[in-house]
N, C-alpha and C positions, 0 to 999 in steps of 0.2 A: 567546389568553387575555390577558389584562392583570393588572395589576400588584392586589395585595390593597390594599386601602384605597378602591376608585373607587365601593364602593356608600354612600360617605355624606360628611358632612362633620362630623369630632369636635366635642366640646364645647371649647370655648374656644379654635377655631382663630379668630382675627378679625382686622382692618385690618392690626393692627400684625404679627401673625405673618406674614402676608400679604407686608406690606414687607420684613420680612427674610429670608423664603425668595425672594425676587424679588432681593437679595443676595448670597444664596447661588449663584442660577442661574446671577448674572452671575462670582463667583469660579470656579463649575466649567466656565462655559463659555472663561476663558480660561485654565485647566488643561487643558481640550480641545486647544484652539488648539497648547497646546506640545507637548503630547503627540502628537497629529498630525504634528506637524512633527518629532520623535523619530521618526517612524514614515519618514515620508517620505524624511530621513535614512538610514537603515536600509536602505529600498529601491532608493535610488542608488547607496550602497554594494556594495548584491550585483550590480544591474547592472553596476555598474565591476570589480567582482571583482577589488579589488588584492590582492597579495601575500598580505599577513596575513588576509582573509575568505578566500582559497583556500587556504588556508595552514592551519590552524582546520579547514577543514571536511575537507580529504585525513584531517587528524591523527585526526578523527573516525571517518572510513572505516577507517583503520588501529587503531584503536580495538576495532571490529567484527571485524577478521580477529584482532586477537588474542585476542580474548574467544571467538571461534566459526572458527578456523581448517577449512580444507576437510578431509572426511576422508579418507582415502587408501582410497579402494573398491576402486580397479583398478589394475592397473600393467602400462596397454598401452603405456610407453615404459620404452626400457632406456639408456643412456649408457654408453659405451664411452668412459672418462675415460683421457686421457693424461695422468696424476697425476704427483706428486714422482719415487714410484718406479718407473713406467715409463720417466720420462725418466733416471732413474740406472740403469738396467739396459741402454738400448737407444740413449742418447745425447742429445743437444740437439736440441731443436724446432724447425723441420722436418726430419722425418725424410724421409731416401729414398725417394722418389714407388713403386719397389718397393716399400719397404715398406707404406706404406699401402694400396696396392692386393693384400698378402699380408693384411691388415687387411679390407677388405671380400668379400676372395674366402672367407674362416674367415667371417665375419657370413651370407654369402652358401647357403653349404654349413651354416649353423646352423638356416638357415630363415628369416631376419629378414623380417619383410615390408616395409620399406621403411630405406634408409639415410641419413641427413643429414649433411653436415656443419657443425658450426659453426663451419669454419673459412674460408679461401678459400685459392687459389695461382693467386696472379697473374703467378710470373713459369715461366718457366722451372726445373725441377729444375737446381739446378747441377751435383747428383752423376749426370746422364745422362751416357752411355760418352762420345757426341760431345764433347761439352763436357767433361768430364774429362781428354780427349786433348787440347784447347786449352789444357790451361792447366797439364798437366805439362810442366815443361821437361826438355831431354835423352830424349825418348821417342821411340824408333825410329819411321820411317817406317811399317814393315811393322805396329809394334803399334796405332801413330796410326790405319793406314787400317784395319784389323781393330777399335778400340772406334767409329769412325766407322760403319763399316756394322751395328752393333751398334743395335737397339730403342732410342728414348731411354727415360727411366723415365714420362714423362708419357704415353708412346705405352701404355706397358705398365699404367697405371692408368687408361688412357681405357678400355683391355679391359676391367678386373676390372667398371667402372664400367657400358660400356656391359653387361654378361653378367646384370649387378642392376639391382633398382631403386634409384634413388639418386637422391636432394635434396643439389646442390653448395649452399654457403655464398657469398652475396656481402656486401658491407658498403659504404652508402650514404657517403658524401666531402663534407667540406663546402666543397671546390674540387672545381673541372672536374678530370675523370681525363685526357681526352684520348681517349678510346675511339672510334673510327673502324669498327670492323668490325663488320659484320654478325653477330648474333649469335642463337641461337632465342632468345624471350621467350614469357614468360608471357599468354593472352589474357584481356582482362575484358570483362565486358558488364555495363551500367549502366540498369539499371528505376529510371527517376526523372529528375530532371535531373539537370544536369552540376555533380557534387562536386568537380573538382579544384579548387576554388580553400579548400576546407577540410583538404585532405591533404595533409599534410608534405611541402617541398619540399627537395632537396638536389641543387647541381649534378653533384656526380659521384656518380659507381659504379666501383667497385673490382668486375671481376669474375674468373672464373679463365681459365686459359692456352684460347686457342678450342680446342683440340683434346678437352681435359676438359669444355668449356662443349657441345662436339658432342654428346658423347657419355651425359649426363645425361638422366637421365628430368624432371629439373626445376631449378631454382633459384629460391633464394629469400634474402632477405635477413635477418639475424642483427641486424640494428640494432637497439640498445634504446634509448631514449630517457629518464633517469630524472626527473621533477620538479624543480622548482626547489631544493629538500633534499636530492636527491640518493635518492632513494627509488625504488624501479620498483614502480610500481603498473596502471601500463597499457603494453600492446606494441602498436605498429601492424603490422596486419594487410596492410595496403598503403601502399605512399610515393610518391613520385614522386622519379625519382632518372634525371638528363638529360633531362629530359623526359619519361620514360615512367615508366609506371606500373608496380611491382613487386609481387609477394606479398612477405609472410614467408616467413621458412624455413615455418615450424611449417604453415601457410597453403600451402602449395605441396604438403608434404609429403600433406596430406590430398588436394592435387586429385590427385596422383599415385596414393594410393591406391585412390580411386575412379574413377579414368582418365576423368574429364574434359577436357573440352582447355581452359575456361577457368574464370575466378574468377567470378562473378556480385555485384557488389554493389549492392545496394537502398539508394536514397539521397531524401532529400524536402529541402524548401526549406533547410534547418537543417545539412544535410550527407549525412555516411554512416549509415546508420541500423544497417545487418549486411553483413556478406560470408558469402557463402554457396558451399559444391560440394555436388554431390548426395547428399543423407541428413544433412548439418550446414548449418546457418545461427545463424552465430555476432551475437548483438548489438554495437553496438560505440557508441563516442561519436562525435560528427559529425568529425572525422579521419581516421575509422576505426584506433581504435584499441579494442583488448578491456581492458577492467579485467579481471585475475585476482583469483581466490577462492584466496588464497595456503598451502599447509600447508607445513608446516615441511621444512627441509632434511632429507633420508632418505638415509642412506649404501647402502641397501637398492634405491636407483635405479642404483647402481654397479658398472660391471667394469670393474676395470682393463684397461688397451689387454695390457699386456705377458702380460695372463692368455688371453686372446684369442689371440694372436700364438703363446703355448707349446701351446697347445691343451689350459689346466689350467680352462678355464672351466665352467660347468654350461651346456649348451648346449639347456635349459629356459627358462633367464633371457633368449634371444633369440629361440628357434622363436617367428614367429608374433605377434613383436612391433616397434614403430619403435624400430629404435636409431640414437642422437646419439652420434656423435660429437666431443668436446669437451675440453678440458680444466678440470682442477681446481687446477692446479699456479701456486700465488700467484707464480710468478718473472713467467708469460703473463700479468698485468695482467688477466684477464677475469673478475673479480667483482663481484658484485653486495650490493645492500643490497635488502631487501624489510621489507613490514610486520611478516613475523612471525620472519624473520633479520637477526640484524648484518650477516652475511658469507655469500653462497650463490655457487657457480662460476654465472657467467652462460650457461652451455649448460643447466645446473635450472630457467632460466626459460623456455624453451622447450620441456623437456621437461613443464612444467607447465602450459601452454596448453596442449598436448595433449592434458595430463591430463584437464584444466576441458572442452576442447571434447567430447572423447570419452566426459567421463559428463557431459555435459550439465550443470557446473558453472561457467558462467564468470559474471559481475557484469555489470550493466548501467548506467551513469549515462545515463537518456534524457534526450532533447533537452528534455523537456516538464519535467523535474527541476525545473529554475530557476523555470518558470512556478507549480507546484505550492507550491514554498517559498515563492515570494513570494505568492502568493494566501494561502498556509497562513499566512503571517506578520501579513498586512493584516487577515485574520479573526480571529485569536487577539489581535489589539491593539485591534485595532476593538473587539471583548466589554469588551474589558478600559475603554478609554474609555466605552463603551458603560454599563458597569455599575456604574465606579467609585463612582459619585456615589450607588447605590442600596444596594451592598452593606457591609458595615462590611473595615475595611481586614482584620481577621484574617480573613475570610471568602474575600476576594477574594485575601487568602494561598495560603488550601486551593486557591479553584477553581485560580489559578493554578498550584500545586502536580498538584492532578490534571490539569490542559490538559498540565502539562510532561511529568508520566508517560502520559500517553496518545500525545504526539507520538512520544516517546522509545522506545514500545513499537513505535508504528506504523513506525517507521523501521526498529527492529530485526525486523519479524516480516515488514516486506517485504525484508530482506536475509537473514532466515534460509532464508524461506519460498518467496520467491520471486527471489534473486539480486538484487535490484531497487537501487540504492541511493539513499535520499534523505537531506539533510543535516537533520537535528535541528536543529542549533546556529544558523542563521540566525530561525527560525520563535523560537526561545525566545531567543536572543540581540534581537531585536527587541521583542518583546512585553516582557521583563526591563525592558528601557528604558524603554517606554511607561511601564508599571509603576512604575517608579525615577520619574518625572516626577509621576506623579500621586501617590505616597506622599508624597516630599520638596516637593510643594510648596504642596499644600491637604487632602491627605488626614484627616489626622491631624484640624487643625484645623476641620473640618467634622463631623467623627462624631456629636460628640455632638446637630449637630441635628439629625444626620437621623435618629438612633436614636430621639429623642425623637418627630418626625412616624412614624413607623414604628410605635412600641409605641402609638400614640393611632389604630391601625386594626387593630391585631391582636389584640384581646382578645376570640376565640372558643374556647368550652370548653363541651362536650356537656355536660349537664342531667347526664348517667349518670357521667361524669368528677367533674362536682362533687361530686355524695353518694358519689361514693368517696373522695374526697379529704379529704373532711368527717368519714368514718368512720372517717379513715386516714391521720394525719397529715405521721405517716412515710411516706407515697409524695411526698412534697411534694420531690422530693431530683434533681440531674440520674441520669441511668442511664436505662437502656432491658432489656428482654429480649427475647430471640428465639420468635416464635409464628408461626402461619400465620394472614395474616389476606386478606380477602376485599377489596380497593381499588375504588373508583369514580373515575373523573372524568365532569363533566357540562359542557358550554358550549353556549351558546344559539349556535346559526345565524347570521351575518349582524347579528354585534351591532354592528358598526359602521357599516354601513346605518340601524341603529334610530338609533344615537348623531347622525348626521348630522340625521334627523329631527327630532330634540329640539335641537338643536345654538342654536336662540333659546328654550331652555326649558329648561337643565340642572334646575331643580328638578322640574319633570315625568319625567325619566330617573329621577333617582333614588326620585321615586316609583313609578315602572315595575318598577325593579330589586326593589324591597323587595315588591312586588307579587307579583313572579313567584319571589324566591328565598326568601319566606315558605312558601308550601305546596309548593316542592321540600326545602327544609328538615324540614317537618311530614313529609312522605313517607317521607325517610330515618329520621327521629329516632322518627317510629312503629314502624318495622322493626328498630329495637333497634342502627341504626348511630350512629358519634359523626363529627360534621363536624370535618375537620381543619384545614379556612381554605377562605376564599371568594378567588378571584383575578377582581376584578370581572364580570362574570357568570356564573363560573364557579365548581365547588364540587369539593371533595375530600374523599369520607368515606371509612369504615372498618369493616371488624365484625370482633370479635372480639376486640377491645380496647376499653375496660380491659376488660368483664364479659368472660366467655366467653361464646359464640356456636356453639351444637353444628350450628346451622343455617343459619349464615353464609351460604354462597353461596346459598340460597333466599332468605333474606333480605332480600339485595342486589338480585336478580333482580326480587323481588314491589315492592322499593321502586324500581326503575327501571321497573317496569311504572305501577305509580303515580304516579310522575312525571309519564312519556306522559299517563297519564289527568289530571290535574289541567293538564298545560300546555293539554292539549287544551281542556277546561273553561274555564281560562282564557282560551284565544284567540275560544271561543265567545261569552264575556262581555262582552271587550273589540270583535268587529265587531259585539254590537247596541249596543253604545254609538253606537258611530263610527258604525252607521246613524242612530240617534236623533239626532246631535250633528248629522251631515252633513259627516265630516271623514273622510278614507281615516287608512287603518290597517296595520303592517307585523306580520304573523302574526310569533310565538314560535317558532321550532325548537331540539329540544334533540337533542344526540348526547350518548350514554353510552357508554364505556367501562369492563368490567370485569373485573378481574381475580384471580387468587387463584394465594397460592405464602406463601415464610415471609419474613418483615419483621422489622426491629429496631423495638419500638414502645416510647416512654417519655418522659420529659420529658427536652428534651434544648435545651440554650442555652450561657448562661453560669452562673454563681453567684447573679446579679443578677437575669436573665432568663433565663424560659426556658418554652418551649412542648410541649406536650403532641403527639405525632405521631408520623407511621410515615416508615422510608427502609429501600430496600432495591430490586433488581432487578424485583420484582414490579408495586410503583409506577410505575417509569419506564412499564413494559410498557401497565399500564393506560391510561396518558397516550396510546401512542400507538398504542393502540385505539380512545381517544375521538376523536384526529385522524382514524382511517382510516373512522369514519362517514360522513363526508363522499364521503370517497371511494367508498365502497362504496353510496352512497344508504339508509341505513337509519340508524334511532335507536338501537338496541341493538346492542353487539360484544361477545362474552364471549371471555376466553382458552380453551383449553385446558381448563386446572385449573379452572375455575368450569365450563365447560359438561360434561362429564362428572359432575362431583357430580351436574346441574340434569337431564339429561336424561332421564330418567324422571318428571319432575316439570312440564317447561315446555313449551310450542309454540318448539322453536329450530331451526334448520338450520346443517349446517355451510357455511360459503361460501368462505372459502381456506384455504390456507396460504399464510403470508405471512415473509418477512424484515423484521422493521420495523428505522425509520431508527436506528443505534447498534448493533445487536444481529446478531448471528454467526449462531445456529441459528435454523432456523426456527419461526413459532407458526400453528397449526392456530385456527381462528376461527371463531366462528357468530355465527347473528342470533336475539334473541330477539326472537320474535313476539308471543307470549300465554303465558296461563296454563294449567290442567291442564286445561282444559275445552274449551280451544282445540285442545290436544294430543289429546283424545279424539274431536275431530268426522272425519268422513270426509273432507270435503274438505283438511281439512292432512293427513289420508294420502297421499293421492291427490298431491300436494304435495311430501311427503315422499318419496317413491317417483321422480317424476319428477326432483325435485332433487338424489337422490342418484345417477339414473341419469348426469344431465346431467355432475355431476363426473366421472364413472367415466370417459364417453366424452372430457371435455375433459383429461384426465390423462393419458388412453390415447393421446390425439391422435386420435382419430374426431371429426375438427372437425363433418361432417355429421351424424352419430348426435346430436353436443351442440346443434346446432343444432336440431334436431326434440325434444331433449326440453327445449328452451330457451323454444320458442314453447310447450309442453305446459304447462311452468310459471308460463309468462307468464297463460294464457289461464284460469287458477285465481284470478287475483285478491287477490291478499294483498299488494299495494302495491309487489312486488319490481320494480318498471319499472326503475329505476336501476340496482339491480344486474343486473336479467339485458341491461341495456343496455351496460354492461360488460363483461359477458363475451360480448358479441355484437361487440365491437370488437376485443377480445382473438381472437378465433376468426379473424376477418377480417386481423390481424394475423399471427396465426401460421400463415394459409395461406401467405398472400406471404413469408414469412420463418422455415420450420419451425425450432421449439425446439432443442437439441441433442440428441444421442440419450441422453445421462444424465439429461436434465432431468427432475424429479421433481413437476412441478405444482406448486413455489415460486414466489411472485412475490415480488419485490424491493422494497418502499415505497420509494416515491422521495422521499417527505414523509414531516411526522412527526402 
């Protein structure tokens, strides 16, 4: 479609107006210029991604978790917290390797399906017998060699350890440890190429005594890493720590459960994409780290260690689930700060990854994020350059205003909806700019001419609007009211083919234009609709407004059939010209879309100005039913709500359902053929029968059954080539590649 105003040239547009919109062009084009380069700006920027645009955009993400924190569904992890008061009742941290192995053996006999800790012990127990006898003085020989031959306490917690299952705690060093021995590890296997050069590197590894490290169903690492702010927003799931690759705790804890022997992570050019064990594949960011979907601190994830230990615990709260063990106890340093806490023990964020991975709650920032924002960003600025110059600046307010709540929604309904997260703020922070350049620096100071050129092409008002208005002077007023009204769009085929033709003869176009959008006009305005503006060869009516319209959608129907008939007419007229002349000639096609549902309809502008017309979801729809003409090879598309009224009355079929471009749910759609006369002959039964078999079988997925009744309908004759050429491609297509098994016979518009 093109812009209203292209079917003529106003009265008193001349030389000199001429001269100074050719002034004009040159002020907006170097408003462009800067604006562009605001743009460009903008896109270097997020490429570089320094501090404060990462910085802005996390603040955003955190934004999100606080508005929509995760909900607590499940509570398959327990935390076995050695808190203030355990360590006042039982003594200072680290306790007696006994003891904690009296600790896992109570967890063990509770039922726990798998144990972690979030601690490590690197050195030797110093309260084992041996060692206790080195380092009393004055202790008899006899008692020396009796606590010497004596279990050490590590030996006696590598038993409790090895009898359970158990996830040891390690923690990654940002110096070399020194570690020399041979120790079991973790295996990974990597579908893709080779990531490490994206995963966190650290030269040491702190791990536990080998005799503990033997005797573990696993290890995994407790390292959290929090953002630049100090914030924990993502955990890596694997590091690299001396060279070799480690799980997480949390990460280990699941391969243990489902006794695999290694980690699997899927990696593409960009990095780590997921790590996965069997029955979880967790997404991650190219480091491999998991963004968490964070909810709030829950004292309700907690048992005290020392309540475990007396045996006063409810031993419900562990059958059958992961417990962590950790501390809470502010003296241990291991807290954390999160989006939607001040202050959480850093063993809750672990038990919170498990949370996320376990009901299938964890965040996503994909690789392709950055590419989406910056594409999202160029397009939403681009319109904006794009259209500054045509729209009046309060206008280009609103659109702006709706672009921002649409990006803002779409950001937010793929984090609600779909854990996904993309950043807002780059996409509107950009565009904002553009914006800001072209208000402050010609905006304002151009308006008034181009409202001026604008109002001297928009002065269309139906015959039936005027004697009402005439009757009724008081309608003369902004406001609108809500009705159900019947919408059409109509656009010639190929007009810019015609334009090119005329292209050393613009006064011949416009005589063409007036030619053809005279008796498309006469067609509607017979039928009792009011034309709501011409968008150069294109037209926009209405019914059912202002008069009422009890017979709207026939109305629309009979005046789109007439149409057809007059274009037709007219292209008759025009190739004996072009024979008698001896000059080739480029045929007229029109597609029609129409639609019906309830609209706001009223005059509706400013004080000064203002136009008679419809807005509402119905319109849009109509628009891009006139688009999917094309696609679908025919002239006529009705919605829904029009072909139901019509169908008792018209020759129409129905021919998809579609998702058009913009729009969530799906619309059901046909072609109108003929009129009632047409609908009564045999062979549109005959027609009708097989067309609707054909859908039956192409919905069912009997690609061959649709195929036999495809040729059936072909071979009836009613001009359907295109479209049953379409769904002959469609078929051929969804051999080689069948549908999903949900799939409902929606097609997806991929235009508009």
């Amino acid at each position: 479609m093109r812009e209203a105003g292209q079917t003529g040239i106003p009265p008193g547009f001349t030389a000199r107006h001429a001269a100074a919109r050719r002034g004009l062009v040159g002020r907006i084009g170097l408003d462009r210029v800067l604006a562009t380069s605001v743009l460009v700006l903008f896109v270097v920027l997020r490429l570089c991604d320094p501090p404060p645009v990462e910085t802005f955009r996390l603040r955003t993400f955190d934004a999100f978790q606080i508005l929509r924190p995760r909900p607590a569904t499940l509570r398959p992890v327990t935390i076995v917290d050695i808190d203030e008061a355990s360590i006042r009742a039982l003594g200072q941290w680290p306790w007696a390797r006994t003891r904690v192995a009296d600790l896992v053996r109570r967890l063990t006999e509770a039922g726990a399906a798998a144990i972690a800790f979030d601690a490590v012990f690197p050195e030797p127990d110093r309260l084992s017998p041996a060692l206790v006898a080195e380092s009393v003085a004055g202790l008899d020989a006899e008692s020396r060699a009796t606590l010497a031959r004596l279990p050490s306490n590590d030996r006696i917690l590598a038993e409790a350890v090895a009898a359970s299952r158990v996830v040891l705690g390690q923690t990654a060093l940002a110096q070399p440890s020194g570690n020399d021995a041979a120790l079991p590890e973790t295996g990974f296997a990597q579908i893709g190429p080779d990531a490490s050069a994206h995963i966190a590197h650290f030269p040491g590894l702190l791990r536990n005594v080998p005799e503990l490290e033997q005797a573990a169903a696993g290890r995994g690492l407790f390292t959290i890493v929090p953002e630049r702010d100090g914030i924990v927003r993502r955990v890596p799931l694997v590091l690299i720590a001396e060279g070799r690759m480690v799980p997480a705790l949390s990460l280990e804890v699941l391969r243990v459960l489902t006794g695999s022997g290694a980690v699997m992570l899927r990696t593409d050019e960009g990095g780590v994409s997921a790590a996965a064990v069997p029955g979880f594949e967790v997404p991650t960011d190219a480091s491999g780290s998991v963004w968490l979907h964070f909810n709030h601190h829950d004292p309700a994830r907690f048992v005290p260690a020392r309540a475990v230990l007396d045996g006063s615990f409810d031993r419900e709260r562990v059958a059958q689930k992961i417990v962590l063990i950790g501390t809470s106890a502010i003296g241990l340093l291991d807290n954390k700060t999160t989006p939607v806490d001040r202050i959480i023990p850093g063993v809750e964020i672990h038990a919170q990854v498990l949370e996320s991975v376990l009901t299938r709650a964890t965040l996503s920032y994909p690789s392709y994020a950055i590419v989406v924002e910056v594409l999202l960003a160029i397009a939403v600025s681009a319109g904006i350059i794009a259209f500054a110059p045509v729209l009046g600046a309060a206008w280009l307010l609103v659109l702006g205003a709706v672009v921002a709540i649409f990006i803002a929604a779409i950001s937010w309904l793929r984090f609600t909806e779909l854990g996904i997260l993309l950043d807002p703020t780059f996409p509107l922070g950009a565009s904002f700019g553009v914006y800001a350049v072209l208000v402050f620096t010609n905006y304002t100071r151009e308006q008034m001419g181009r409202q001026r050129i604008r109002s001297a092409f928009s002065q269309y008002l139906s015959p039936a609007l005027v004697d009402e208005l005439a009757a009724s002077p008081e309608k003369l007023r902004l406001g609108g009211e809500e009705r159900p009204l019947t919408i059409m769009f109509s656009d010639v085929r190929g007009f810019t083919a015609i334009s090119e033709f005329y292209r050393a003869d613009p006064a011949g176009l416009t005589t063409l234009m007036n030619r053809f959008l005279t008796p498309l006009t006469d067609a509607i305005i017979g039928r009792r609709g009011t034309i709501d503006k011409y968008m150069g060869d294109a037209i926009m009516a209405f019914w059912n407004a202002p008069l009422d319209d009890p017979d709207q959608e026939a109305n629309a129907c009979a005046a789109a059939l007439e149409m057809i008939a007059r274009m037709n007419a007219l292209n008759a007229e025009r190739r004996a010209e072009a024979e008698a002349g001896g000059h080739p000639v480029l045929p007229l096609n029109v597609g029609i879309g129409i639609n019906t549902g309830r609209c706001v309809v009223g005059n509706m502008g400013s004080a000064q100005r203002f136009d008679y017309s419809v807005l509402g979801d119905t319109v849009n729809v109509a628009s891009r039913l006139e688009g999917q003409s094309k696609t679908y090879g025919v002239q006529i598309i009705l919605g829904d709500a029009t072909a139901s009224a019509v169908s008792d009355r018209f020759a129409l079929l129905e021919i998809d359902r579609i998702r058009v471009k913009g729009k969530l749910l799906p619309e059901t759609i046909s072609v109108l053929l003929g009129d009632a006369e047409m609908r009564a002959s045999e062979t549109f039964a005959r027609l009708s029968t097989a067309h609707a078999a054909l859908l039956a079988c192409y919905r069912g997925c009997d690609w061959a059954g649709a195929r036999d009744h495809l040729e059936t309908c072909r071979a009836l004759g009613f001009g359907l080539d295109a479209l049953y050429d379409l769904y002959a491609a469609r078929i051929v297509a969804f051999e080689r590649a069948p549908p999903p098994e949900d799939w409902a016979g929606v097609h997806v518009a991929e235009t508009k």
